[in-house]
ROBAVO-119891 format. One record per residue (C-alpha): residue number from 1; residue in three letters; z, x, y. Coordinates in nm, 4 decimals. Layout:
BEGIN
<pt seq="NUM" type="ala" Z="Z" X="X" Y="Y"/>
...
This chain:
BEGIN
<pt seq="1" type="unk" Z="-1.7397" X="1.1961" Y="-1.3811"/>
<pt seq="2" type="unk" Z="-2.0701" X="1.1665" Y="-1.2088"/>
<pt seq="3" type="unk" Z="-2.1299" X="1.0716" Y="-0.8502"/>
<pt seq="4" type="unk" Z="-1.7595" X="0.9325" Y="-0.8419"/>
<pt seq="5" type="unk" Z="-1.6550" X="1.3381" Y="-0.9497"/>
<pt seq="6" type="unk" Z="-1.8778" X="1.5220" Y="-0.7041"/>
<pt seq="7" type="unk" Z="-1.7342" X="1.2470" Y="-0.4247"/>
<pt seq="8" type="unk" Z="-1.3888" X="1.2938" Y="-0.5290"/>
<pt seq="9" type="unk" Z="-1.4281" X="1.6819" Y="-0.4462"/>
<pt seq="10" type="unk" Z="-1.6164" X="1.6480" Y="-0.0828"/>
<pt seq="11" type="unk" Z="-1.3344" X="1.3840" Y="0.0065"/>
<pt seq="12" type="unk" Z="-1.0438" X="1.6356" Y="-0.0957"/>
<pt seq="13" type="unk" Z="-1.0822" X="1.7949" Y="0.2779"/>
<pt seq="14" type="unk" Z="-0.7537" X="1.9831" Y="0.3762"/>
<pt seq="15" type="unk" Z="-0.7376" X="1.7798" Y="0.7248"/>
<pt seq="16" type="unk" Z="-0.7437" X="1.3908" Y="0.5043"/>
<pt seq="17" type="unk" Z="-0.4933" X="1.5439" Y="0.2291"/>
<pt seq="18" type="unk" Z="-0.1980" X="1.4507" Y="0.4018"/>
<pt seq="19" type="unk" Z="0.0271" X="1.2022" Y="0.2821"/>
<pt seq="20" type="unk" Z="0.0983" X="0.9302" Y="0.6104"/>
<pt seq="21" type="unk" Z="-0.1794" X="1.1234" Y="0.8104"/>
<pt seq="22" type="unk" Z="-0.2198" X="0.9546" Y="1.1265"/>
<pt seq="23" type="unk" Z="-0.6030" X="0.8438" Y="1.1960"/>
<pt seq="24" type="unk" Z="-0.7265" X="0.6337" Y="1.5117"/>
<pt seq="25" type="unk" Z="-1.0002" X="0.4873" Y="1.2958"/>
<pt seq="26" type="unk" Z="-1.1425" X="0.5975" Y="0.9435"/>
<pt seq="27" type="unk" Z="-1.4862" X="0.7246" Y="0.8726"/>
<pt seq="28" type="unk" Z="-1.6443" X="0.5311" Y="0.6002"/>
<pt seq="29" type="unk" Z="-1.8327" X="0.7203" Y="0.2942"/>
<pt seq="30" type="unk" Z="-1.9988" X="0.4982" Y="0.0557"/>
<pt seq="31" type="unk" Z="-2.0046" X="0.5778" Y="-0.2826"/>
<pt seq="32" type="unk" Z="-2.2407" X="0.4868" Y="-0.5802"/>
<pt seq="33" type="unk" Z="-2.2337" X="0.5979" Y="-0.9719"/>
<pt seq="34" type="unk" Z="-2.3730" X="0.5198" Y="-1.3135"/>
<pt seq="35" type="unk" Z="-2.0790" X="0.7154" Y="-1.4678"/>
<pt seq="36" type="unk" Z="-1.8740" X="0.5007" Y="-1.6836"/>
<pt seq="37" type="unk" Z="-1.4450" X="0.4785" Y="-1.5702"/>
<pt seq="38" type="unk" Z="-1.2156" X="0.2816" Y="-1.7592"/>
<pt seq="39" type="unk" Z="-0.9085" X="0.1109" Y="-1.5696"/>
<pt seq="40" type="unk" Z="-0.8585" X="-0.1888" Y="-1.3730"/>
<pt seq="41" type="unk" Z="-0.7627" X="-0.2561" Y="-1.0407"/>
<pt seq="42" type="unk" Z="-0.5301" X="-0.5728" Y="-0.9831"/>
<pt seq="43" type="unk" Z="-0.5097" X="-0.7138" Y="-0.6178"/>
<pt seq="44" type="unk" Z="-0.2302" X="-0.9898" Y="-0.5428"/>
<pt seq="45" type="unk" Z="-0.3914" X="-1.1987" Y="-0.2686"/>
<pt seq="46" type="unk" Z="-0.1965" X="-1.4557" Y="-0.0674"/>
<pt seq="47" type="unk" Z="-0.4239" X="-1.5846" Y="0.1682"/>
<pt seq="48" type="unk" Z="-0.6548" X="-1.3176" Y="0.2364"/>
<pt seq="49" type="unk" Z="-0.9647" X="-1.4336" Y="0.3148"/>
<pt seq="50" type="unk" Z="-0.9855" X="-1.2102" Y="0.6535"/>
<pt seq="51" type="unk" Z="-0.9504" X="-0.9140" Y="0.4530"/>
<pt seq="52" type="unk" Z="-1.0286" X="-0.9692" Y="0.1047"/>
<pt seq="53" type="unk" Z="-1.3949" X="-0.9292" Y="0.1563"/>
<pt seq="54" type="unk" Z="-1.3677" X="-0.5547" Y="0.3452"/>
<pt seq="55" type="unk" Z="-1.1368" X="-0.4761" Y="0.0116"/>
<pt seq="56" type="unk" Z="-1.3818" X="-0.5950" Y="-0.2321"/>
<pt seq="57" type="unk" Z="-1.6936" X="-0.3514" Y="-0.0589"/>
<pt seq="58" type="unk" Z="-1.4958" X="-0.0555" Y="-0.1416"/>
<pt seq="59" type="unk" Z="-1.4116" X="-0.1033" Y="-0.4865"/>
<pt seq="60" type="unk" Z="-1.7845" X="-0.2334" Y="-0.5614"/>
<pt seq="61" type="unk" Z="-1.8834" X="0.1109" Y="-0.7227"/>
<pt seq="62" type="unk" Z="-1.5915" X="0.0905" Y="-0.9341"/>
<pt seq="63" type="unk" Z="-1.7213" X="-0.2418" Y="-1.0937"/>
<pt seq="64" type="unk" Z="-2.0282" X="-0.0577" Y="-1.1298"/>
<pt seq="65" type="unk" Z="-1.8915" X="0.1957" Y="-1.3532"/>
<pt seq="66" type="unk" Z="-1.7265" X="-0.0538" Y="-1.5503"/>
<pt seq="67" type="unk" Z="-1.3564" X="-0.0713" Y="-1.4162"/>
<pt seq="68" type="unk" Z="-1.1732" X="-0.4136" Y="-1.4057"/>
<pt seq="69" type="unk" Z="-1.1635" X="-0.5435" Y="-1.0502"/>
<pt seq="70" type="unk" Z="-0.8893" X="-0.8349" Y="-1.0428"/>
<pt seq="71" type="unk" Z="-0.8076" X="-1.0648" Y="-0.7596"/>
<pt seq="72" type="unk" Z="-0.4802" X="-1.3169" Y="-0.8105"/>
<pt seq="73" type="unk" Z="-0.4760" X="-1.5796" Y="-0.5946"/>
<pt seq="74" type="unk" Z="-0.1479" X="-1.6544" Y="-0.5558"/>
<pt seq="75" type="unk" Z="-0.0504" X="-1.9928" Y="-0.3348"/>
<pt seq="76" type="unk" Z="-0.3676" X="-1.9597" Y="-0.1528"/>
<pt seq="77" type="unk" Z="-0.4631" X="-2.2320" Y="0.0759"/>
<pt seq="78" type="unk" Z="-0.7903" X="-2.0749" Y="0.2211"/>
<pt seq="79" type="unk" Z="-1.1205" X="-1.9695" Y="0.1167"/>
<pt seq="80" type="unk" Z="-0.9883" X="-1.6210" Y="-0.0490"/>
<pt seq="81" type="unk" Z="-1.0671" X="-1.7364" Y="-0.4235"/>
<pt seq="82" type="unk" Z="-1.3953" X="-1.8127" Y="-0.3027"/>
<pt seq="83" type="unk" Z="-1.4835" X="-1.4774" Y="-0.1212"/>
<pt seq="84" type="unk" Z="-1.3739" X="-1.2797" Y="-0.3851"/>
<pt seq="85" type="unk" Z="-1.6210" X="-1.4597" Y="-0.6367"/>
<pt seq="86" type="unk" Z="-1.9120" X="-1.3755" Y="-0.4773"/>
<pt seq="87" type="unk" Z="-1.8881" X="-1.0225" Y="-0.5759"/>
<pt seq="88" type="unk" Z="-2.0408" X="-0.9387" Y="-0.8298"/>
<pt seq="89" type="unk" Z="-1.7893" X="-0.8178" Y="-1.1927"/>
<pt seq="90" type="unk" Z="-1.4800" X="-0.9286" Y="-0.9556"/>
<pt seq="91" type="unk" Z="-1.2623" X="-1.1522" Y="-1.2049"/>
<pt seq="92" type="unk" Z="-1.0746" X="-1.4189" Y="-0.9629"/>
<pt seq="93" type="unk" Z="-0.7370" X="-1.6002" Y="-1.1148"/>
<pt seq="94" type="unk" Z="-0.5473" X="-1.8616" Y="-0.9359"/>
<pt seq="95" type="unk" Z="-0.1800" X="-1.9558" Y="-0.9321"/>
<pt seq="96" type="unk" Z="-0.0359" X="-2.2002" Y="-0.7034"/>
<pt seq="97" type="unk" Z="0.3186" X="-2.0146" Y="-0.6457"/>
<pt seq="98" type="unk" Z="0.2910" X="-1.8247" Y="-0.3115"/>
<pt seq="99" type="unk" Z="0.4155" X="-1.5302" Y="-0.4907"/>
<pt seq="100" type="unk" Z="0.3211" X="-1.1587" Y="-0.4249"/>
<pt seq="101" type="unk" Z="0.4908" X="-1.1255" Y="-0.7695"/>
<pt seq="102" type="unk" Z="0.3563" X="-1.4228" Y="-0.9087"/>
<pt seq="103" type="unk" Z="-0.0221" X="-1.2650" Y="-0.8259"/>
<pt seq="104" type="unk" Z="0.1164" X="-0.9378" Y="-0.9671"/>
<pt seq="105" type="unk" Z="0.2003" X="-1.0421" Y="-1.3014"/>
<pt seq="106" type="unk" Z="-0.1244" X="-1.2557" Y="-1.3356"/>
<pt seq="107" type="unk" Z="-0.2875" X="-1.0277" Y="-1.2857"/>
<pt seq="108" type="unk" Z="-0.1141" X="-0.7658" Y="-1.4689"/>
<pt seq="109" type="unk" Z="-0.1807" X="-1.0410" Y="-1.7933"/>
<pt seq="110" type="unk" Z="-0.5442" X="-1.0564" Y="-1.7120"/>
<pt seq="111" type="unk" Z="-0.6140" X="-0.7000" Y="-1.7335"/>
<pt seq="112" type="unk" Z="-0.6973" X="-0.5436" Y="-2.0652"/>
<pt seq="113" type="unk" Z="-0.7774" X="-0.1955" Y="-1.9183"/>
<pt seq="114" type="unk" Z="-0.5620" X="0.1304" Y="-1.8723"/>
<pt seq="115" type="unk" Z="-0.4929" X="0.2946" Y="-1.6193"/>
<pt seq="116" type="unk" Z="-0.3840" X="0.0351" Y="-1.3887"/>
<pt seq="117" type="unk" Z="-0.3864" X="0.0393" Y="-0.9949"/>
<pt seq="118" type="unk" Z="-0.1435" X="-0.2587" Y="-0.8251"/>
<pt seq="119" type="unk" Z="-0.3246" X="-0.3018" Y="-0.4728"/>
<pt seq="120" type="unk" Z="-0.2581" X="-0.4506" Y="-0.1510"/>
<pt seq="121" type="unk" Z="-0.5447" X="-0.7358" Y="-0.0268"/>
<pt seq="122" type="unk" Z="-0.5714" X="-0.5623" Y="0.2403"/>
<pt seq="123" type="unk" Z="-0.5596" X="-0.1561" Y="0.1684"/>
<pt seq="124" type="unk" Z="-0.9134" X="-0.0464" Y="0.1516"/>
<pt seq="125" type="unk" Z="-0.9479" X="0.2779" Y="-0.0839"/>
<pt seq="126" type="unk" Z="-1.2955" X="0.4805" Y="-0.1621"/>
<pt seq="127" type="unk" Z="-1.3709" X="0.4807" Y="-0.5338"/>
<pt seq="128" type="unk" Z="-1.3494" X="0.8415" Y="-0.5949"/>
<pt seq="129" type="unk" Z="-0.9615" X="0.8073" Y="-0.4845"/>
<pt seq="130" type="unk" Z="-0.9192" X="0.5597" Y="-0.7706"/>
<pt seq="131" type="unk" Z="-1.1043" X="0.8008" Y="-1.0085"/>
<pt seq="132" type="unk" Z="-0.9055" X="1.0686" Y="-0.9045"/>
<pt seq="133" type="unk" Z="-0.5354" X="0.8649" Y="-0.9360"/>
<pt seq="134" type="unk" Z="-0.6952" X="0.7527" Y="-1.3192"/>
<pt seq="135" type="unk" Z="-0.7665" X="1.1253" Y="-1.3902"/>
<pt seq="136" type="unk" Z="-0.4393" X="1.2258" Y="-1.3130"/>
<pt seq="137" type="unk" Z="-0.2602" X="0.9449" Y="-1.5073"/>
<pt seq="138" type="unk" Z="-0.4465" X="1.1066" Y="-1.7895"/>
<pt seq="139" type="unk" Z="-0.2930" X="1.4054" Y="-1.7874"/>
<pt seq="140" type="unk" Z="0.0121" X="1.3896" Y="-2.0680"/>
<pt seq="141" type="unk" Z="0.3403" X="1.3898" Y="-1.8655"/>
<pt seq="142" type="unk" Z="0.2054" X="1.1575" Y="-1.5640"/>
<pt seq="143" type="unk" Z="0.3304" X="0.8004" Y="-1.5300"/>
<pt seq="144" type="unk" Z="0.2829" X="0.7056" Y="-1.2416"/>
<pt seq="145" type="unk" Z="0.0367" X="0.7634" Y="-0.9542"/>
<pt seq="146" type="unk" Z="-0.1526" X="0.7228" Y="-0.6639"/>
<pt seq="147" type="unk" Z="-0.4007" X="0.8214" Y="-0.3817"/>
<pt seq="148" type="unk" Z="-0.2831" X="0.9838" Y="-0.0308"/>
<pt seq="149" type="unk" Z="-0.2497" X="0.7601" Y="0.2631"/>
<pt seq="150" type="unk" Z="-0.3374" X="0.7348" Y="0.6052"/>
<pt seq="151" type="unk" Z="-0.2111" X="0.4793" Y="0.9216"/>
<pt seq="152" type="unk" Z="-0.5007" X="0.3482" Y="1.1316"/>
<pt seq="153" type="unk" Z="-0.3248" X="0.3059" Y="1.4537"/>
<pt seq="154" type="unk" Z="-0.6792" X="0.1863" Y="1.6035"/>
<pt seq="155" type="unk" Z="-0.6053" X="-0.0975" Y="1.8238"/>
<pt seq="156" type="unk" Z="-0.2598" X="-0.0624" Y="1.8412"/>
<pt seq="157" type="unk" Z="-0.0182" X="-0.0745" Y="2.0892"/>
<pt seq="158" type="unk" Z="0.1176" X="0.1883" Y="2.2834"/>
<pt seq="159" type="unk" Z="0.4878" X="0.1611" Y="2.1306"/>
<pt seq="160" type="unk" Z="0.3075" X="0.0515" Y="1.7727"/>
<pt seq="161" type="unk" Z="0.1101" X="0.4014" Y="1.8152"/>
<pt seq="162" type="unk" Z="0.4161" X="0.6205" Y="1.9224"/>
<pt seq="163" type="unk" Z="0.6714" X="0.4220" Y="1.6185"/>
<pt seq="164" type="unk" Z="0.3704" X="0.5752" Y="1.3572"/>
<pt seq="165" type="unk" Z="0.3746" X="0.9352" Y="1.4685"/>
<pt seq="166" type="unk" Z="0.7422" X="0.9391" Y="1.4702"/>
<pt seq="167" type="unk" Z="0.7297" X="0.7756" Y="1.1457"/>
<pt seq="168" type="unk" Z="0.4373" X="1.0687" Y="0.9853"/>
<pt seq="169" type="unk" Z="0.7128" X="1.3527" Y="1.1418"/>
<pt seq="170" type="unk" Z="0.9703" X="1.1838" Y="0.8770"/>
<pt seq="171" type="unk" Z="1.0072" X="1.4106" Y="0.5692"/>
<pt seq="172" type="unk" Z="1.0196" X="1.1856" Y="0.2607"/>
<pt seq="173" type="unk" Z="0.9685" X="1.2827" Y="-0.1281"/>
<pt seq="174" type="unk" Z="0.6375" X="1.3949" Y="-0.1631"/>
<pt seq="175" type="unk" Z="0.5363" X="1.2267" Y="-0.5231"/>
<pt seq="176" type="unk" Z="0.6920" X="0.8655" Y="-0.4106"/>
<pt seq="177" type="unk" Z="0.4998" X="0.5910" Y="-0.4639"/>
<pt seq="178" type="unk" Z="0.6215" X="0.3091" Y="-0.2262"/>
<pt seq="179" type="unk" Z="0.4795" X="0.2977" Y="0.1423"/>
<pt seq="180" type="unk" Z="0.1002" X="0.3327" Y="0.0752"/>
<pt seq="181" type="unk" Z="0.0027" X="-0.0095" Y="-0.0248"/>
<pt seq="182" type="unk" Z="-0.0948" X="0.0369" Y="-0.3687"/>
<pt seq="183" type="unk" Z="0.0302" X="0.2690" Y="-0.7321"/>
<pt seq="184" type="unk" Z="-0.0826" X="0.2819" Y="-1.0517"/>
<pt seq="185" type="unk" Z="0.0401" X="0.3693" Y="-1.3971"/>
<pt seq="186" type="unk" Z="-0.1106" X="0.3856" Y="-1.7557"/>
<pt seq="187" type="unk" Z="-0.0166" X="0.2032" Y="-2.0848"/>
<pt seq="188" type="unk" Z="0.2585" X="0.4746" Y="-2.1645"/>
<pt seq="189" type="unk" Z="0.4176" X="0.4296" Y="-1.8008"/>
<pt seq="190" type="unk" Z="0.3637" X="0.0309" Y="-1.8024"/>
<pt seq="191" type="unk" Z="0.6014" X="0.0127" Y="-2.1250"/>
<pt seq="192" type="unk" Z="0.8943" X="0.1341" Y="-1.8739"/>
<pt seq="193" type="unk" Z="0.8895" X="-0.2669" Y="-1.7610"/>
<pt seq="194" type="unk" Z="0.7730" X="-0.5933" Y="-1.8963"/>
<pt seq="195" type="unk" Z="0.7070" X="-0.7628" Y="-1.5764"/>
<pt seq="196" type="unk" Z="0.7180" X="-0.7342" Y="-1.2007"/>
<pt seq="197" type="unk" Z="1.0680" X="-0.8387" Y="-1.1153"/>
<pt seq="198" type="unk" Z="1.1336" X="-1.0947" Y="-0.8137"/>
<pt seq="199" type="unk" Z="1.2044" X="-0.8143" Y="-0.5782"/>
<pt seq="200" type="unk" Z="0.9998" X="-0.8243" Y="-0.1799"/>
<pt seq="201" type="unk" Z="0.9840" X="-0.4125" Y="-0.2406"/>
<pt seq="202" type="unk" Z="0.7939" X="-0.4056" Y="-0.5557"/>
<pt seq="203" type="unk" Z="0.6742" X="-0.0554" Y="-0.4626"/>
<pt seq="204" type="unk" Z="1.0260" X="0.0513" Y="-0.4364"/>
<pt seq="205" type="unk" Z="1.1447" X="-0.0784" Y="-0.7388"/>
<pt seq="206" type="unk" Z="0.8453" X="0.0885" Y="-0.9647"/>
<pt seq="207" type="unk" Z="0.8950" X="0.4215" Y="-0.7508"/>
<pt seq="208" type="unk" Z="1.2353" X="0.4199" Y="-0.9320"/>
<pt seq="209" type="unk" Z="1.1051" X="0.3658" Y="-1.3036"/>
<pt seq="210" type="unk" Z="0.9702" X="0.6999" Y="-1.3186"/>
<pt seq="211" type="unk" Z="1.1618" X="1.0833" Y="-1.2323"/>
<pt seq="212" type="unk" Z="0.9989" X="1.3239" Y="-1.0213"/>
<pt seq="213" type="unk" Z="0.7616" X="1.4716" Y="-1.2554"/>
<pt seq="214" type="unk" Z="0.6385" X="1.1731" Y="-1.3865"/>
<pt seq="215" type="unk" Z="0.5146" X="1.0693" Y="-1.0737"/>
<pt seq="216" type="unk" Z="0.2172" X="1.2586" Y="-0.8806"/>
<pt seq="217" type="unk" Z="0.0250" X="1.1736" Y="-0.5490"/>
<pt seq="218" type="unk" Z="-0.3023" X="1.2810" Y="-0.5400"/>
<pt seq="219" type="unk" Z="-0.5053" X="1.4768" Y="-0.2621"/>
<pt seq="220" type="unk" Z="-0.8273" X="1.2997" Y="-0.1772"/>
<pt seq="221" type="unk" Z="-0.9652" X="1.0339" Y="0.0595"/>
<pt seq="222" type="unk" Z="-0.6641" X="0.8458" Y="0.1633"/>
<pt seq="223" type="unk" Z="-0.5757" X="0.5177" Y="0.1501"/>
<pt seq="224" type="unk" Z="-0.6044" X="0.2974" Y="0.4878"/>
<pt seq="225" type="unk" Z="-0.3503" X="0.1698" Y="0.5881"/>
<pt seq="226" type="unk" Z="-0.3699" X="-0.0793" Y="0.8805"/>
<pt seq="227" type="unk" Z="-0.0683" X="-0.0747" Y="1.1268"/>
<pt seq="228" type="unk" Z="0.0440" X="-0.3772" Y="1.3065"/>
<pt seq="229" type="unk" Z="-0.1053" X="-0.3930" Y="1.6996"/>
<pt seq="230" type="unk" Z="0.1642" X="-0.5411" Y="1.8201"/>
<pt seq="231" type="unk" Z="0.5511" X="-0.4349" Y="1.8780"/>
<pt seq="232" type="unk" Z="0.6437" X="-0.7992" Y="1.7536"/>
<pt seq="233" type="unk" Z="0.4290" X="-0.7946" Y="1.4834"/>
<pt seq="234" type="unk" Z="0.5812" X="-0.4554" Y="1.3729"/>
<pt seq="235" type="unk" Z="0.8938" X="-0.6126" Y="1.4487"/>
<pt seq="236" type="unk" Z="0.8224" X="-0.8656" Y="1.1685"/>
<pt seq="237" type="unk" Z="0.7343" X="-0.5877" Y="0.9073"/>
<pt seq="238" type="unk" Z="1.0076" X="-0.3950" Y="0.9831"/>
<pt seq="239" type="unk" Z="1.2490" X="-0.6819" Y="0.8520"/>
<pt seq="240" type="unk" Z="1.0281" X="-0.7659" Y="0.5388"/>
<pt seq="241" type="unk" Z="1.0316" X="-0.3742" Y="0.4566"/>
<pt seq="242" type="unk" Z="1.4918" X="-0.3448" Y="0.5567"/>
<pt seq="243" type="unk" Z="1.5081" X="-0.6737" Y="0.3784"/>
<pt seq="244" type="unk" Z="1.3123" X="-0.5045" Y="-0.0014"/>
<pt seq="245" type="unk" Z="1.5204" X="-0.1984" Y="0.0688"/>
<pt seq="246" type="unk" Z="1.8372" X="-0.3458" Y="0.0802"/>
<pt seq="247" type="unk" Z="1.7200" X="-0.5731" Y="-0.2237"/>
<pt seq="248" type="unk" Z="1.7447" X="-0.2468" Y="-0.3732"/>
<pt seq="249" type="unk" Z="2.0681" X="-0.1016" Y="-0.2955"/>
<pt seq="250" type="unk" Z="2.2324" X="-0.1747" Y="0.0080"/>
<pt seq="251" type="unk" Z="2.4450" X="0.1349" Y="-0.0289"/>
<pt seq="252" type="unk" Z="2.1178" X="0.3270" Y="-0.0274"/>
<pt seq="253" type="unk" Z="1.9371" X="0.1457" Y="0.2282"/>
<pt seq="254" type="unk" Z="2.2191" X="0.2713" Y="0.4787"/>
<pt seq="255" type="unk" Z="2.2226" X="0.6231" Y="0.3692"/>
<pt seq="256" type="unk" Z="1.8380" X="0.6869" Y="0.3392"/>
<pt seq="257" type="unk" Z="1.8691" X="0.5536" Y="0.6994"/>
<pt seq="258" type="unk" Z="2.0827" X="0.8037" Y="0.8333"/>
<pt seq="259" type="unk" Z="1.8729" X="1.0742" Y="0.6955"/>
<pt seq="260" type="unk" Z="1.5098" X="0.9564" Y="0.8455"/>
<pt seq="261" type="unk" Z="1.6768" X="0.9603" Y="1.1601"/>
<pt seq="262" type="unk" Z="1.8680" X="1.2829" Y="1.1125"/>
<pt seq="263" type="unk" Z="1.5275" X="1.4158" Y="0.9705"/>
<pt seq="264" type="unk" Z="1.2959" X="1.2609" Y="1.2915"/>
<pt seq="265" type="unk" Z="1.5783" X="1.4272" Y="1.5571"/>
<pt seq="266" type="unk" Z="1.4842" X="1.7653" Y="1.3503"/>
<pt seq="267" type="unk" Z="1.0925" X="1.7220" Y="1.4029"/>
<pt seq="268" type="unk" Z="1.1199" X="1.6751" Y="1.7972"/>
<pt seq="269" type="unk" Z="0.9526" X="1.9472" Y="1.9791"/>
<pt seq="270" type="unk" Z="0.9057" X="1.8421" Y="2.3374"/>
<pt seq="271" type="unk" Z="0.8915" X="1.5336" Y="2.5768"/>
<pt seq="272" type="unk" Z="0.6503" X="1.3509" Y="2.3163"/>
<pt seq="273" type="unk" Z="0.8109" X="1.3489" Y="2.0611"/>
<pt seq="274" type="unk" Z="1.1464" X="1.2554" Y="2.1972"/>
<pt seq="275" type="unk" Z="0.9572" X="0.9888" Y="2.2869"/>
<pt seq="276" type="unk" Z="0.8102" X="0.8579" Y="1.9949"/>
<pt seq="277" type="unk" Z="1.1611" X="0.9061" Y="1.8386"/>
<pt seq="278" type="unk" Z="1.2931" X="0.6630" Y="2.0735"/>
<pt seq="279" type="unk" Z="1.0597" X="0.4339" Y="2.0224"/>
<pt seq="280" type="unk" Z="1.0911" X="0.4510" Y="1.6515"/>
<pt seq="281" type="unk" Z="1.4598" X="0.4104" Y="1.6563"/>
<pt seq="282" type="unk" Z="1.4570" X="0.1444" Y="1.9050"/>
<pt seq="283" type="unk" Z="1.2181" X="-0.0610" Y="1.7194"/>
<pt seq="284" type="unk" Z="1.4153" X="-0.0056" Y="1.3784"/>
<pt seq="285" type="unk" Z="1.7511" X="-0.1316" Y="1.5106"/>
<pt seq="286" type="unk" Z="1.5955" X="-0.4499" Y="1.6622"/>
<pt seq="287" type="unk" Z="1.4430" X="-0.5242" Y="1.3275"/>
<pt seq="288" type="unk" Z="1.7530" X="-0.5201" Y="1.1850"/>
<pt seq="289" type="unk" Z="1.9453" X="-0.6657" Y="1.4392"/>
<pt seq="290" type="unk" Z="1.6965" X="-0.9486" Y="1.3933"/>
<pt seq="291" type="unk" Z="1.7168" X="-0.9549" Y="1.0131"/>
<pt seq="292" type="unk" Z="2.1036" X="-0.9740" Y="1.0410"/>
<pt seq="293" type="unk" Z="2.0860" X="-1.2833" Y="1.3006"/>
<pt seq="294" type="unk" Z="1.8271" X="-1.4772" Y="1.0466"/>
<pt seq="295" type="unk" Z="1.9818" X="-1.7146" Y="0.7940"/>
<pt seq="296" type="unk" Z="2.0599" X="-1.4864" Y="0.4859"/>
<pt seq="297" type="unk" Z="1.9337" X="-1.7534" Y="0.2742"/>
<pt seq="298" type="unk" Z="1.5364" X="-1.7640" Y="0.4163"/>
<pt seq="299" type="unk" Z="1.3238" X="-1.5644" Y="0.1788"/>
<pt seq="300" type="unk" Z="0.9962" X="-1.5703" Y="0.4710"/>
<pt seq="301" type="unk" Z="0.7563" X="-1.2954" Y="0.4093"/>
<pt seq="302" type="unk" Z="0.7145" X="-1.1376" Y="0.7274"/>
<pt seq="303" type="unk" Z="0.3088" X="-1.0681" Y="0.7175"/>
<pt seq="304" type="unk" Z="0.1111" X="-0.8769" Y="1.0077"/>
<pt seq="305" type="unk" Z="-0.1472" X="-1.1354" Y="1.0712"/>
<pt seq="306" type="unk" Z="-0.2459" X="-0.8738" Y="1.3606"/>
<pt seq="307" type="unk" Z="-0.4511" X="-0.6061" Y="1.1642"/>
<pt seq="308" type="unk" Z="-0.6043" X="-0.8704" Y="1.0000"/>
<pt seq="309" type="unk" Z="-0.8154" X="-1.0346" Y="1.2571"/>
<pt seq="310" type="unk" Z="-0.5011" X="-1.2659" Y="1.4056"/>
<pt seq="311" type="unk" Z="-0.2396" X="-1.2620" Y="1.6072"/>
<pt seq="312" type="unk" Z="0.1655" X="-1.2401" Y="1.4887"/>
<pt seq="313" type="unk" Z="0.3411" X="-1.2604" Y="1.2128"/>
<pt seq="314" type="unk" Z="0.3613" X="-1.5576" Y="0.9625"/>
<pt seq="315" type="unk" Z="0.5076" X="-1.6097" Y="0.6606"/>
């Protein structure tokens, strides 16, 4: 696989394997190739034009060795369309619903390449972790996959910071695919569902498509992951994130509940972490409490505007 191989293999380092790793700041490694990689990568895009750009620099090696790079502006009212056309091989397509699933299924119809990776605007992932994910969807009884991830908690808050660790001390299944901000899946696994449903946990939803081991997470650079900086930014994302989950099954929403906590009580080993477990449990019933005092019948996307150059949450 070239340069994109030989990268993939210094970045799979023991201490950046970890799913949910916690990392005050990522070191960047650029990446160039001539090897050729089929695949594309489709990136939803609502307004992104603080972000889009950083996204864009990671994946340009990828365009390089010939993989699809798709951006869907969806409802956009800024200037991301126009950012993401001045890199070079990056095919930009506009809708004006405001519609995470909306840019999904654009681009989804755009693409004519296999595997597929279904990224966040604003989750920045080294090429060789893409390689790697499209390597392992090759292999016959894979369906679904994706990179590791990491939280960057740089900049954050001191209750943000200690909601994070808490959060990385949660045990969770180790091949799911929600939570990191982007998944991918080849033509056999894409014939499990004709289009992105209208659902605010997408990730959730396509998690379920696929059993156990169908599904694999690979070890190499993670993804980053940008935390809110602020408690009522997280607050925000917190009720987006109960809201999808619910979406899903209410039934399992409040038993999957019971067991993070059950499982974070388990992981405390001194003052710290009792701590962090506070704050983590604090911070989750507010959300809800909030999420149950909001009108039932507003659908606003609760987006951290925070790690993105802004402050707060909008819609």
């Amino acid at each position: 696989m070239g340069t994109l191989g030989t990268s993939a293999a210094r970045a799979d380092r023991p201490a950046r394997a970890v799913d949910g790793v916690i990392v005050d700041g990522f070191d960047a490694e650029p990446l160039a190739t001539t090897a050729h990689l089929a695949g594309a990568v489709v990136i939803p895009a609502h307004d992104e034009a603080a972000v889009i750009a950083r996204t864009l620099a990671h994946l340009a090696p990828l365009v390089d060795a010939g993989v699809e790079v798709i951006v869907a502006c969806n409802g956009c009212t800024d200037e991301t369309a126009d950012i993401a056309r001045r890199f070079a091989g990056v095919t930009v397509v506009e809708t004006a619903e405001a519609s995470k699933v909306a840019g999904l299924n654009l681009g989804d119809s755009t693409a004519t390449s296999w595997p597929r990776l279904y990224l966040d605007a604003d989750i920045e992932v080294e090429p060789a972790a893409v390689a790697a994910a499209f390597a392992a969807l090759a292999e016959p009884t894979v369906l679904a996959a994706r990179p590791c991830f990491g939280y960057d908690i740089s900049g954050a808050s001191l209750p943000v910071r200690a909601y994070y660790r808490a959060r990385a001390r949660i045990a969770a299944p180790t091949r799911r695919m929600w939570g990191a901000g982007g998944y991918a899946t080849n033509e056999v696994g894409h014939a499990r569902f004709a289009a992105f449903p209208t659902l605010t946990a997408d990730d959730c939803w396509f998690d379920a498509l696929f059993a156990e081991d169908e599904k694999r997470v690979v070890a190499t650079a993670p993804m980053r992951v940008r935390t809110p900086r602020d408690t009522r930014t997280l607050l925000g994302v917190l009720m987006r994130q109960h809201r999808g989950h619910v979406q899903q099954s209410a039934e399992d929403a409040g038993a999957t509940g019971a067991g993070r906590v059950a499982s974070l009580l388990r992981a405390v080993r001194g003052i710290r972490d009792a701590v962090d477990a506070g704050w983590y449990v604090g911070l989750t019933v507010a959300a809800r409490v909030r999420l149950a005092l909001r009108d039932t019948a507003s659908q606003t996307w609760e987006r951290d505007l925070s790690s993105r150059g802004a402050q707060g949450v909008t819609a």
